[in-house]
C-alpha positions, 0 to 999 in steps of 0.5 A: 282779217284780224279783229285789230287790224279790222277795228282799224280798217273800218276807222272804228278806232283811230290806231291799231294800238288802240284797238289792242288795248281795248282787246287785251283789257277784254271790252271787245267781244264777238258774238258775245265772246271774249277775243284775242287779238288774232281772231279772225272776223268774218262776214255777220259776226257782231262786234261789241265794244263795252266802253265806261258809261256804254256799249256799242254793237256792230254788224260785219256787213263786208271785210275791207281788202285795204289797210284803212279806208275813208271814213264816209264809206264805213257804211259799206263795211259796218253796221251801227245796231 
């Protein structure tokens, strides 16, 4: 699954559009890696999300095969480090 589309899924941004954005202004990275918009997650990648005052890390614990799901079963696909 792609790294927006995933962002989304997972309810870590409320829009695919929104997740773009945060790709294309370079404050998501991959294991430490700057991304695109195409690139492909995978299980026990890290996410990082470089926002103004913090960042945020996360751990790709499963990829969802639904477009989005509810926001009380996150836990099952990522995990806060």
């Amino acid at each position: 699954m792609r790294i927006d589309k995933f962002l989304n899924a997972v309810n870590i941004t409320k829009r695919r559009a929104v997740a773009t954005d945060m790709i294309n202004s370079s404050t998501v990275f991959i294991n430490g890696a700057v991304i695109k918009k195409a690139k492909d997650v995978k299980i026990g990648d890290k996410i990082t999300i470089k926002y103004l005052e913090y960042e945020k890390n996360y751990e790709i614990l499963e990829i969802p095969h639904t477009k989005s799901t509810a926001k009380s079963q996150q836990e099952c696909y990522i995990r806060l480090l």
